[in-house]
N, C-alpha and C positions, 0 to 999 in steps of 0.2 A: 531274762535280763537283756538280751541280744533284741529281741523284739520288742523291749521298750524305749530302748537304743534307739531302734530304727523310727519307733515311732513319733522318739522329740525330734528327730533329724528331719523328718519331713514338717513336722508343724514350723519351724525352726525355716527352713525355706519356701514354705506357702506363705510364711507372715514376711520376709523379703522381697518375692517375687510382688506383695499388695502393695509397696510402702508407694506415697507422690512424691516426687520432686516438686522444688519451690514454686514451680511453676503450675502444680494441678496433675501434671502428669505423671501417669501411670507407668511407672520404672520394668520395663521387661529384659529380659535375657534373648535376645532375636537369635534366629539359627546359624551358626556357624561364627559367634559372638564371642566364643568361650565363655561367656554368661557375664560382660564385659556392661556395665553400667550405659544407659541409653539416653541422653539427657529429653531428648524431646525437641530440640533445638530446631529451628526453618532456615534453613539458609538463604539468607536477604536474597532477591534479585538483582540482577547485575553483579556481586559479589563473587563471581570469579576472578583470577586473576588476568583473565585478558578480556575483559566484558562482552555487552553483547553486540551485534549487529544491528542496525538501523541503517535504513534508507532516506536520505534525506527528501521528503516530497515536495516542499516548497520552502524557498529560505525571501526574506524579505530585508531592506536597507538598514541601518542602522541596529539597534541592539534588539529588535523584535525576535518573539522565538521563534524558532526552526521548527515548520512541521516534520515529525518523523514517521517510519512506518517500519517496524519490526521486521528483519529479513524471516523471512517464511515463515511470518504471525499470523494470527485469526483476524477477522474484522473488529476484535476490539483492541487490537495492539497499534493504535496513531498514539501519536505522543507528540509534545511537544519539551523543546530545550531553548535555554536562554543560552546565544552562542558565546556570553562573556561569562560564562560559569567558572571556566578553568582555562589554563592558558594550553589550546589545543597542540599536540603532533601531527608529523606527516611520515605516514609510513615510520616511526616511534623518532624523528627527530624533531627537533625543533623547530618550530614555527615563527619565533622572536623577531626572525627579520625579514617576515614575510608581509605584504598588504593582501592580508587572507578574506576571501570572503566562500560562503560554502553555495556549490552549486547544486542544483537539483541533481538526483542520480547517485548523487556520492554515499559511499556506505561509510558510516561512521562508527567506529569500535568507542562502546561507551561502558564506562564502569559505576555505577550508582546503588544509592542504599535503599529507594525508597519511590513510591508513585501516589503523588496526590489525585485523590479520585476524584476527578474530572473526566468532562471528554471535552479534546484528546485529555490522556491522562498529562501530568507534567513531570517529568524525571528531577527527583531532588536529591540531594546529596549527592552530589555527582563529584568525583575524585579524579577521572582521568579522561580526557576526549582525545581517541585516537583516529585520524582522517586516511583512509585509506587509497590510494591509486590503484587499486585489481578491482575487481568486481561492477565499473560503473555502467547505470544503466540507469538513461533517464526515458525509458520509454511511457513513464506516469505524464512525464511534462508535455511530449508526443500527443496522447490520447484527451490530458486536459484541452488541448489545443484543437483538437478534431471536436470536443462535446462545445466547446466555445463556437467552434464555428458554425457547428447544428444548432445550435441557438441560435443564434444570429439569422439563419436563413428561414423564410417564411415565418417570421417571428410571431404573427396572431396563432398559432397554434401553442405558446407559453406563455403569450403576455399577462395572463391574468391566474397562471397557477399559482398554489399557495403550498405546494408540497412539490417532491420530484422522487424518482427513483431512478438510479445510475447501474445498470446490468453489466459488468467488466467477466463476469464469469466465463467467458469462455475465450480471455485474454493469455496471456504469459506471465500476468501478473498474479501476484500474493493475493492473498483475501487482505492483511493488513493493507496494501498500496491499493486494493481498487477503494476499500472504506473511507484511505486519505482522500482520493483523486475526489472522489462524490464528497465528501466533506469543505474538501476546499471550491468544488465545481456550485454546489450549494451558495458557498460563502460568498462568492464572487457575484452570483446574482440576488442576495437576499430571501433565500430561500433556508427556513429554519428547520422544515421538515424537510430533510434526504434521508433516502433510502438505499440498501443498495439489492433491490426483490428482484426478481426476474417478471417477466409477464405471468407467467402462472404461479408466482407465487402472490404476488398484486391481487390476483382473480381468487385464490384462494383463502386470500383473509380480508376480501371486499372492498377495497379499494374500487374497482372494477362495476359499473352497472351494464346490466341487459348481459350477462353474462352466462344465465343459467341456459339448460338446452330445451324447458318450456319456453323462456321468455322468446318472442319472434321483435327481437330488434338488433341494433347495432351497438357492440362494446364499445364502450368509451369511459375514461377516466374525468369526472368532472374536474376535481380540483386538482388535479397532477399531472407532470408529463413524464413517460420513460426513454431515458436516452439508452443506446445498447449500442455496444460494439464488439464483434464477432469477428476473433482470425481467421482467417482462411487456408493457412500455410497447413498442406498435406491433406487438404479439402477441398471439394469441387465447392467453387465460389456460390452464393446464393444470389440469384437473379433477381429481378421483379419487373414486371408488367410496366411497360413504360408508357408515357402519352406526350403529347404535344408539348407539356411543360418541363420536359427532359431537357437536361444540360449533358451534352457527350464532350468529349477528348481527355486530354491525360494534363494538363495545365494544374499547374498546384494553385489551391487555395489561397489567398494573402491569411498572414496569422492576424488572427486575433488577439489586441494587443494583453496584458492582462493590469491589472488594477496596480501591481504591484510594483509596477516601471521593470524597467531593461534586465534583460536574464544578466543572472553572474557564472562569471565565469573563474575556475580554480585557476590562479596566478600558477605560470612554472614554478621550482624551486629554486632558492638563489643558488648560486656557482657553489658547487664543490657541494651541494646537497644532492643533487640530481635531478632529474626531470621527472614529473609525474605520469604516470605511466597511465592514460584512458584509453586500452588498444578494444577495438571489435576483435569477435570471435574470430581466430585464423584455422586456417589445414597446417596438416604438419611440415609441409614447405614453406611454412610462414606468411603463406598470402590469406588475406581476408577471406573470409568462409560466404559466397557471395549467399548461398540459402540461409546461414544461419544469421545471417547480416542484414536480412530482409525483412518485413513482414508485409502482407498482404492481411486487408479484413472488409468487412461491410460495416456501416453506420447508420444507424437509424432514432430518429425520437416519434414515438407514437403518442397521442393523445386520445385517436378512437379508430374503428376501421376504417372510416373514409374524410382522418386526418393526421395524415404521416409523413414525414420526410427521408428520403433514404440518400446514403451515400455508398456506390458498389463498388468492389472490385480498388479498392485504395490501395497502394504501395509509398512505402515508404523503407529508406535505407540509413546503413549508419555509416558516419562518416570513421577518418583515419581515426579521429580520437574518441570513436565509440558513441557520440550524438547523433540521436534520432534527428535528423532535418526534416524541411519539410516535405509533405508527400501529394501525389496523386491521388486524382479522383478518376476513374475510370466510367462513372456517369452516376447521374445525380435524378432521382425520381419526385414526384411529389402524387399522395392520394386524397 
C-alpha cells in the first residue's frame, strides 16, 4: 500500500512539474524556489526603477531626436530619443522653468518599455527622462571634431569614397560611443556605408586589395577610407617618417564647423535649484587631476600605403566644467 502511495505521489508531481503556462512556458520549480511557480516573464528594458544610462552623442535644434549611446554598451546600443517625449528632470528636480537644451556628453537616466528595431534603434514608451550633472564627458564630440578635420585635409584621398571605417578602438570610449561617433561622422559626409573595423580586420574580410603576402603590390582600399585615432596616455607616442610636406608646432586646429549649427550648451539651474555640477576629474585636495584631465593621441585616415595623412603627438585638455576644448597637433605628416 505504502509503495503505491508513493507511486501516485510521484506521477502526481511529474504531471505538475510538465504543465505550460498561458504563455507556452514550461512551469519549473528552480533551485532554492521552494518549488514557487515560475511565470516565464522578461523583464522589459529600461524597466527599472531608476532606468538606464545613455550618453548623449549628438543633440540637434528644435524637436529632432537626440543621438544616444548606451553607458558601457556594445556597438549596437546607439539610440536615438525625441527630446519632447516627457517633460525632462535635472538631477530628479524639475525642469518647468528652465530654457533646456541637451548637450553632447551629458548622461541621461532614461526609463522606457520598449525599442524599435532600427538603427539607431528608437526608445519608445519612454515614462521618465532623468538629466544628470556627474558623469559628463563629451570626449565623443572632441574626437568627431579631430575625424572632421582629417577629412578636410588633403581631401583627394576621400573625395570619391563610397564606404569608410572609423577605428576608435584603442580610445577611452565605449564600443556604444565609438559606433555613434562613425555613425554620425558617416552622416555628416554622406557616407551610407560606415564601419567601425580596424585595419586588420578590413584586410580580413577583403575590403583591402594587394594584401596577401604572394601578391607583390601596394595595399590600398579602393572604395573606402579608414580614419583611426589612437591614445597615447601611458604609451610611448607612435612616430612616423616625416618629409618636406610636414606641418610642425603645437598651434591648434580651427574646428570644423558641423552641419548641425552652434554646440549647445546646458543652461545653469534657476535660483534655489542649484548649479549644474560638470566638474573634471580632481585629486583628493580637490584640484584637477592634470593626467587624468588630459589626453594625448595620434590620428590618422589611410586609403593605401603610399596615401595617408597622419596627425601625431595631439593634446588636448578639459576645462573647469569638464569640456574637451580644443587641442594640439604636435605635427602633421602626409604619405
Amino acid at each position: 500500500m505504502k509503495r503505491l502511495f508513493a507511486a501516485i505521489l510521484c506521477l502526481c508531481l511529474l504531471a505538475g512539474c510538465g504543465r505550460t503556462d498561458s504563455t507556452g512556458n514550461t512551469c519549473r520549480a528552480e533551485e532554492g524556489s521552494g518549488g514557487g511557480d515560475v511565470s516565464g516573464k522578461t523583464e522589459e528594458p529600461g524597466a527599472d526603477a531608476g532606468g538606464e544610462l545613455f550618453r548623449v552623442n549628438r543633440s540637434q535644434a528644435g524637436a529632432a531626436p537626440l543621438l544616444l549611446a548606451k553607458e558601457s554598451g556594445g556597438p549596437g546600443d546607439v539610440y536615438t530619443l525625441s527630446p519632447t517625449t516627457v517633460e525632462p528632470t535635472l538631477d530628479g528636480r524639475s525642469t518647468a522653468a528652465m530654457d533646456l537644451v541637451y548637450t553632447p556628453g551629458t548622461l541621461l537616466e532614461i526609463t522606457y518599455g520598449s525599442v524599435l528595431e532600427t538603427y539607431p534603434g528608437q526608445l519608445a514608451e519612454v515614462t521618465a527622462v532623468n538629466i544628470r550633472s556627474d558623469g559628463f564627458d563629451d570626449r565623443c564630440a572632441l574626437y568627431l571634431r579631430v575625424l572632421n578635420d582629417l577629412w578636410a585635409v588633403d581631401e583627394g584621398l576621400n573625395s570619391d569614397i563610397t564606404m569608410l571605417s572609423v577605428d576608435l578602438s584603442q580610445t577611452g570610449l565605449s564600443d556604444s560611443e565609438q559606433a555613434a561617433v562613425a555613425w554620425v561622422f558617416g552622416g555628416m559626409h554622406d557616407i551610407s556605408e560606415t564601419m567601425t573595423m580596424s585595419y586588420e580586420e578590413l584586410a580580413a574580410e577583403g575590403y583591402l586589395s594587394d594584401t596577401a603576402p604572394e601578391v607583390d603590390g601596394i595595399p590600398h582600399w579602393k572604395d573606402g577610407c579608414l580614419f583611426t585615432i589612437t591614445e597615447q596616455n601611458g604609451q610611448d607616442s607612435i612616430h612616423v617618417e616625416q618629409d618636406s610636406k610636414n606641418i610642425t608646432g603645437a598651434d591648434p586646429l580651427p574646428r570644423t564647423e558641423e552641419k548641425s549649427g552652434a554646440a549647445c550648451q546646458l543652461p545653469p539651474a534657476e535660483a534655489g535649484q542649484g548649479q549644474s555640477d560638470f566638474c573634471p576629474v580632481k585629486t583628493k585636495s580637490g584640484e584637477p587631476d592634470a593626467l587624468q584631465n588630459t589626453v594625448t593621441f595620434d590620428a590618422q585616415k589611410w586609403r593605401s600605403a603610399l596615401g595617408a595623412y597622419f596627425f601625431t603627438d595631439c593634446t588636448a585638455s578639459r576645462d573647469a566644467q569638464g569640456h574637451w576644448g580644443d587641442y594640439t597637433v604636435g605635427a602633421a605628416a602626409i604619405s
